[in-house]
PLY file of the C-alpha trace (Angstrom):
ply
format ascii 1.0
element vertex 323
property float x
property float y
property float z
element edge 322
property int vertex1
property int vertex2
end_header
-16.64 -102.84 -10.16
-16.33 -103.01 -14.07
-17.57 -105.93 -16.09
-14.68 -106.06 -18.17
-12.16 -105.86 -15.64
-13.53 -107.98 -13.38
-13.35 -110.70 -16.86
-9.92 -110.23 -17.01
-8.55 -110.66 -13.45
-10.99 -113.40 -13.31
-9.15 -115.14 -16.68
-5.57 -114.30 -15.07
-6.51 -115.59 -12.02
-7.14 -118.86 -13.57
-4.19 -119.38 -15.77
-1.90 -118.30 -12.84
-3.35 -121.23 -10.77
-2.79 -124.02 -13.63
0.40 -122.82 -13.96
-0.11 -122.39 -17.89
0.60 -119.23 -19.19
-2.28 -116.97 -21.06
-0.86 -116.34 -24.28
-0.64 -120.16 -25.42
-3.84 -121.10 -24.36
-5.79 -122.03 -27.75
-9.28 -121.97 -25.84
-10.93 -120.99 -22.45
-12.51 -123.59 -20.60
-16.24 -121.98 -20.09
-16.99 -124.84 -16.75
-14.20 -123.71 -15.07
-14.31 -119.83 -15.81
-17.97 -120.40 -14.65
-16.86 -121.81 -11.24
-14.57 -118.83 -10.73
-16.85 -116.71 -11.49
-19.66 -117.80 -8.95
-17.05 -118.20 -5.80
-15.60 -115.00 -6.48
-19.32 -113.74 -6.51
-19.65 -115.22 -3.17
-16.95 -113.30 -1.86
-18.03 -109.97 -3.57
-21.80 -109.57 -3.12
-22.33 -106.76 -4.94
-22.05 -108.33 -8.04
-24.43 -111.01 -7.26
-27.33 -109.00 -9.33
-25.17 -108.87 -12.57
-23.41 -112.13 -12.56
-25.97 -113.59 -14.55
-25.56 -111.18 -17.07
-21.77 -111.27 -17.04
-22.17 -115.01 -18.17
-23.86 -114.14 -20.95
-21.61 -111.63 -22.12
-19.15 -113.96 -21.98
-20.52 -116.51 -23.62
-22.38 -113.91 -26.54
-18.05 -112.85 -26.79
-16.47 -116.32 -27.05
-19.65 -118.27 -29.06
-18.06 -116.80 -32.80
-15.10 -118.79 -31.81
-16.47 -121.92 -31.41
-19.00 -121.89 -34.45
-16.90 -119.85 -37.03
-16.16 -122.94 -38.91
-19.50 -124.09 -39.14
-20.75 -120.44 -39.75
-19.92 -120.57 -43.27
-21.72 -123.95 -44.39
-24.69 -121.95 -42.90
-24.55 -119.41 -45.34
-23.44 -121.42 -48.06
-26.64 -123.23 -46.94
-29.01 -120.54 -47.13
-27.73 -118.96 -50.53
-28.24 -122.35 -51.99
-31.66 -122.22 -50.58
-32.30 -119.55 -52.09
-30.66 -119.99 -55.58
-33.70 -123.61 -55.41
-36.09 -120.69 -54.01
-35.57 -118.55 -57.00
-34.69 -121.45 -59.73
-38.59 -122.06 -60.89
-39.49 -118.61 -61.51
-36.18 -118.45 -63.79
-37.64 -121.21 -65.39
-41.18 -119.84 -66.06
-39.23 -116.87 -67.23
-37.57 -118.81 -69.82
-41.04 -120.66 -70.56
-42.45 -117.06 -71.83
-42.56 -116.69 -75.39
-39.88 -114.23 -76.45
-41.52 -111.04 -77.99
-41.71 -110.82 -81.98
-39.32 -108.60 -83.51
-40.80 -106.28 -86.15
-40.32 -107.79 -89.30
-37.37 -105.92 -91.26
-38.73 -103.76 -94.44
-36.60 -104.91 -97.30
-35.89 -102.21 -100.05
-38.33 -103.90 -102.73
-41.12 -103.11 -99.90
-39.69 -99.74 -99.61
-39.84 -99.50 -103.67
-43.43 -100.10 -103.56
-44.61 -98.05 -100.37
-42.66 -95.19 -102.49
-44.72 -96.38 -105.65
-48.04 -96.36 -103.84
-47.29 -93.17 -102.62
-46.07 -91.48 -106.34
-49.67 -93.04 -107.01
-51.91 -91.04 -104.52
-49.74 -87.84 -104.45
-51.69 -84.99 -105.66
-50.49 -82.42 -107.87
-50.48 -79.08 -106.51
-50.70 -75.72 -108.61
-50.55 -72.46 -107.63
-53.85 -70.01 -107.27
-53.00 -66.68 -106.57
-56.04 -65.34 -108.66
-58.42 -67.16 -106.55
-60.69 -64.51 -106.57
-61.36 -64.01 -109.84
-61.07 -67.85 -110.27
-64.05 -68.74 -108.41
-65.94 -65.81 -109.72
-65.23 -67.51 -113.20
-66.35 -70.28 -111.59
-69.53 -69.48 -110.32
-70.46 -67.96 -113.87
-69.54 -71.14 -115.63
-71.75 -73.07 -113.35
-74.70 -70.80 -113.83
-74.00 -70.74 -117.76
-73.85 -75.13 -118.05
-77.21 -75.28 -115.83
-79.10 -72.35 -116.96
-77.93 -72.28 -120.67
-75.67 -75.40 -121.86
-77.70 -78.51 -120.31
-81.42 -77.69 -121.03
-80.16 -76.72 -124.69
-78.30 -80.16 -124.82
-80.72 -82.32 -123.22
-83.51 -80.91 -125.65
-80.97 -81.44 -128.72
-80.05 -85.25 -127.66
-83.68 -85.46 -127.41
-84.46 -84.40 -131.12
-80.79 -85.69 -132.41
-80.53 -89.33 -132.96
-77.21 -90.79 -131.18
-75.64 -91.89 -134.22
-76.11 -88.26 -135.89
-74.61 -86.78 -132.80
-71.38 -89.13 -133.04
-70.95 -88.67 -136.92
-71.42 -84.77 -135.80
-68.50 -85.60 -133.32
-66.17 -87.78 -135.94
-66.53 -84.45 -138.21
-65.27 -82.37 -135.60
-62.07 -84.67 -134.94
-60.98 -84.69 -138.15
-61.14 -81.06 -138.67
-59.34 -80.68 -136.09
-55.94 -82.81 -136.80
-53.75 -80.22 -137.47
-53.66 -79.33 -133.74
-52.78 -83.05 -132.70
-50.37 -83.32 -135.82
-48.54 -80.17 -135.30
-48.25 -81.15 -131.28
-47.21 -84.72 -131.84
-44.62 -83.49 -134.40
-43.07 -80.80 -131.61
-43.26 -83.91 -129.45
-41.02 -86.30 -132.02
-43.86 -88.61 -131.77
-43.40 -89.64 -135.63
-45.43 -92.37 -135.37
-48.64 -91.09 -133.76
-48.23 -87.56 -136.24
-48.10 -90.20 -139.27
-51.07 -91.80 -137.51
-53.25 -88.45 -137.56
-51.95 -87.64 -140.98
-53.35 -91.23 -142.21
-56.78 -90.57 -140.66
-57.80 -87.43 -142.27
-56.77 -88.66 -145.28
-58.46 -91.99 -144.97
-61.32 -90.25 -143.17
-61.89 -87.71 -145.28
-62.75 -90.21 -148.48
-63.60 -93.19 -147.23
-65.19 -92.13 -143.90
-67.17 -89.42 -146.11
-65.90 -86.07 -144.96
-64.75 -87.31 -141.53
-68.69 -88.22 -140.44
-67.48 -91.85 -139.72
-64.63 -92.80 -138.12
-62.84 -95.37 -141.02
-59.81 -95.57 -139.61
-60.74 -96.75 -136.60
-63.17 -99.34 -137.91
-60.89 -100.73 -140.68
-56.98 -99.99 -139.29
-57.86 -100.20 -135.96
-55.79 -96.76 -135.51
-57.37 -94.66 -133.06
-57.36 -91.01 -131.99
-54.49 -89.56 -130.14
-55.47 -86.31 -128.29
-52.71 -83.85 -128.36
-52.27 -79.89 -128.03
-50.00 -77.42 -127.62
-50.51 -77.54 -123.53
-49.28 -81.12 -123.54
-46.81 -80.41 -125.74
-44.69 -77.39 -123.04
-45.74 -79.73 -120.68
-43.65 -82.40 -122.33
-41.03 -80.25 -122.55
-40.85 -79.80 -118.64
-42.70 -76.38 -118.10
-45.40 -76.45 -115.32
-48.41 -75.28 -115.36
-47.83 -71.82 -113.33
-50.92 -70.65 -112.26
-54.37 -71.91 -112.09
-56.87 -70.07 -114.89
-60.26 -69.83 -114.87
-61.95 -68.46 -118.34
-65.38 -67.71 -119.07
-67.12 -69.73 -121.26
-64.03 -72.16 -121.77
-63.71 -73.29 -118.13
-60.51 -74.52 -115.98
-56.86 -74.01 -117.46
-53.52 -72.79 -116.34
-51.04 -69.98 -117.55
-49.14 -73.11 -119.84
-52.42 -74.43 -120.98
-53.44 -71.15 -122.25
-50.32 -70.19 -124.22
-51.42 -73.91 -125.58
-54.83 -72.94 -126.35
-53.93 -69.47 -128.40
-52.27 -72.09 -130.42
-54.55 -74.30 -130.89
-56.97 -71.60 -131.96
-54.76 -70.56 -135.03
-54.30 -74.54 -136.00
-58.18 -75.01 -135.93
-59.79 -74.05 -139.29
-63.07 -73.81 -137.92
-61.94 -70.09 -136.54
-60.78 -69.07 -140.61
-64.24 -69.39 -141.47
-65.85 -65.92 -142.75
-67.37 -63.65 -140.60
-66.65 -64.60 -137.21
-70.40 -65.28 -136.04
-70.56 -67.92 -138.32
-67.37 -69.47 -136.42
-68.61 -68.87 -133.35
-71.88 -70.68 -134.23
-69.79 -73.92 -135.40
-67.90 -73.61 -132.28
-70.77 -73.58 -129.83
-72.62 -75.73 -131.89
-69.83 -78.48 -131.39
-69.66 -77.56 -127.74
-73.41 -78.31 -127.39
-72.99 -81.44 -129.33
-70.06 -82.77 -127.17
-72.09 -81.51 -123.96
-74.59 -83.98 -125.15
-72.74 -87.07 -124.41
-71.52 -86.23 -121.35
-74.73 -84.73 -119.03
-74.44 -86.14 -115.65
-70.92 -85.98 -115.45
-70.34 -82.81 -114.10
-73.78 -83.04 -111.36
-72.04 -86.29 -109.99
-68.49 -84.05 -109.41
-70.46 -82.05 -107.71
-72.33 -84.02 -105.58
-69.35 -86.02 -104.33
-66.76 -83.53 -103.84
-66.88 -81.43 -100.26
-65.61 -78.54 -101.94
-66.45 -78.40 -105.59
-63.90 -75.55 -106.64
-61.09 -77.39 -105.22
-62.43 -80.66 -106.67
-62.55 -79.41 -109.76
-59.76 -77.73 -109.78
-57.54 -81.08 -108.11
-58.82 -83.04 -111.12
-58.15 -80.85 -113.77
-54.55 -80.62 -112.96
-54.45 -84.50 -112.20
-56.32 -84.78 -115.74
-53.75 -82.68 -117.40
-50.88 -83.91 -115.64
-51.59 -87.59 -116.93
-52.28 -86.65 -120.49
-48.71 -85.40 -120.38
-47.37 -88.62 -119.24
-48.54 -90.49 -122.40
0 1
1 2
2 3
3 4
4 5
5 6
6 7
7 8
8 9
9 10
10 11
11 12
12 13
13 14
14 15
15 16
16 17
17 18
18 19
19 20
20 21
21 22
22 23
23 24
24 25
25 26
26 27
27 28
28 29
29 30
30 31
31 32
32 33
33 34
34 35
35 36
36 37
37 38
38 39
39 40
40 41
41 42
42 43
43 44
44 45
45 46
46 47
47 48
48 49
49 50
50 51
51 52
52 53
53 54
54 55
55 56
56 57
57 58
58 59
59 60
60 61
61 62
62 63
63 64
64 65
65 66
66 67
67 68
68 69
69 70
70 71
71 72
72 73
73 74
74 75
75 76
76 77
77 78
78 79
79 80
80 81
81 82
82 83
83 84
84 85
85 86
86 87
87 88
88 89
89 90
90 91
91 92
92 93
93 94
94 95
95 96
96 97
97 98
98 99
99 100
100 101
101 102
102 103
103 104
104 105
105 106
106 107
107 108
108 109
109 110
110 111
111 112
112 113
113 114
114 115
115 116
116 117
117 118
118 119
119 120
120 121
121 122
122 123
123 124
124 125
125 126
126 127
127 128
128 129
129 130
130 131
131 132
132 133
133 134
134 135
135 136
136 137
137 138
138 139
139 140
140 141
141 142
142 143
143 144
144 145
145 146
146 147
147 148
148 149
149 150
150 151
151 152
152 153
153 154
154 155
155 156
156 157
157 158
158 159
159 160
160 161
161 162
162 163
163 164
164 165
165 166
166 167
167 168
168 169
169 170
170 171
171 172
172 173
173 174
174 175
175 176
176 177
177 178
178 179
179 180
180 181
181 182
182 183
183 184
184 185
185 186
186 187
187 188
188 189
189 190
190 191
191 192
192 193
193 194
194 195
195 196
196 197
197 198
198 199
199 200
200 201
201 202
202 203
203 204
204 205
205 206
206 207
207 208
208 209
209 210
210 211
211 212
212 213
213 214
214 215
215 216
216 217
217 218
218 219
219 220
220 221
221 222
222 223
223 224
224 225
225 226
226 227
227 228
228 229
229 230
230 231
231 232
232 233
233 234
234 235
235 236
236 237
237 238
238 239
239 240
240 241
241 242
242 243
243 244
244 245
245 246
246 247
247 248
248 249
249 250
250 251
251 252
252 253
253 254
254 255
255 256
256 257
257 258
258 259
259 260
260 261
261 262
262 263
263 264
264 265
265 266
266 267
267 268
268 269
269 270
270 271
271 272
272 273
273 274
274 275
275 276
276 277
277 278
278 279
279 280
280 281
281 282
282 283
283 284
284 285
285 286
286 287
287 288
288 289
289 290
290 291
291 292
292 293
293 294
294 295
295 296
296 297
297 298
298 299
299 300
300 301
301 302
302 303
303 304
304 305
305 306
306 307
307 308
308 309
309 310
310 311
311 312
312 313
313 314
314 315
315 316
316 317
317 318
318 319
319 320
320 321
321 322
């Protein structure tokens, strides 16, 4: 016989006998469902084997009804329990030092990152005649230590220093028409009447230009000027990098600068030519004289001289157009 019928003609059997009708019952009495159960087994043996699991059944169906109320405090319980279970580590969390924010970059620190970087960029210049450059190169090289060092070592071994500087002072002051002319095309007024002031006052009382007067007494020094600062002034770039024998490193402005500068020196007016070739390379000798060492050290720190050289000339030039 079914389990679930024999339930419910067990339950009508029972509220036909009290006389109290099904439907308003608010609970089943479990003691006496249990007693029906077991003498109706009696009469029906072959349901004596599963009895014990009808009970069960029963009871498993009509338990929820009896601890529904208190069902809910049980959970409530156990979330609570585990809300304390979980409160400490929320607390530890909180205990952890909160992670620093990167500190904001204001605009004066962007102002001198920017600076700093204007400071250490390097000036680039095109060298499409690279070829020929570093042939030009190469020959200069050979021509300072083959030729121009041994001959000025051995003449600022026979030449006294202060010979060699007077010999230098003469040179300058010969040469002010070049640094006149280019601070004049520069409107610097000031620093052309400054050059006009010291080959005057050089020429007498600095005897010829062999001492430097004007310096000494005025305190008004040398400003060195050409025509290559002066387009450079006037915002044209260099255009390419030059290489020329004999008169080293330059650009495509800096030569236009130098043509000019040749007719504003009046050592290159002097009859016949030799003899103003001798005065030049005489003064390029004498000037080589003070500075032997210089170019070795270049050398001998730079990975690629070439482009050493070359990075410092424009760098050189590029600064001398700035003041």
């Amino acid at each position: 016989m079914d389990v679930i019928g024999y339930a419910e003609k067990s339950r009508y059997r029972i509220s036909m006998k009290n006389g109290i009708d099904s439907e308003r019952r608010e609970g089943i009495d479990l003691q006496k469902l249990s007693r029906s159960v077991r003498e109706y087994a009696k009469e029906r043996k072959p349901l004596k084997l599963i009895s014990p699991l009808f009970l069960v059944l029963i009871f498993l169906l009509l338990s929820p009804i009896r601890v529904s109320a208190d069902s809910s405090l049980t959970i409530s319980d156990i979330s609570s329990n585990k809300n304390e279970e979980i409160g400490p580590s929320e607390e530890n969390e909180t205990l952890l030092e909160p992670s620093k924010e990167p500190e904001e970059i204001t605009d004066d620190d962007m102002g001198d990152i920017t600076d700093e970087e204007g400071e250490e960029e390097v000036v680039q210049i095109a060298d499409p005649l690279y070829p020929w450059n570093k042939t030009m190169y190469h020959f200069n090289d050979k021509l300072y230590f083959w030729f121009m060092k041994p001959l000025a070592q051995g003449y600022s071994a026979v030449v006294p220093e202060d010979i060699r500087l007077s010999v230098s002072n003469f040179f300058d002051n010969i040469t002010t028409p070049i640094r006149f002319v280019s601070n004049l095309l520069q409107l610097k007024v000031k620093d052309a009447g400054n050059e006009l002031f010291r080959f005057l006052y050089n020429s007498t009382a600095g005897v010829c230009g062999l001492a430097d007067a004007a310096k000494m007494d005025f305190d008004i020094r040398k400003k060195d000027e050409d025509l290559g600062q002066t387009l450079g002034s006037y915002g044209i770039g260099h255009g390419i990098y030059l290489i020329w024998p004999f008169l080293g490193p330059s650009s495509l402005r800096d030569t236009v600068g130098r043509v000019g500068d040749y007719f504003l020196n009046p050592v290159h007016y002097i009859n016949p030519t030799e003899t103003a070739v001798g005065i030049t390379v005489y003064d390029r000798v004498n000037d080589t004289s003070f500075r032997i060492g210089d170019y070795e050290d270049l050398k001998k720190s730079a990975i690629d001289s070439y482009i050493s050289i070359r990075d410092a000339y424009v760098q050189h030039r590029k600064k001398k157009v700035e003041e």
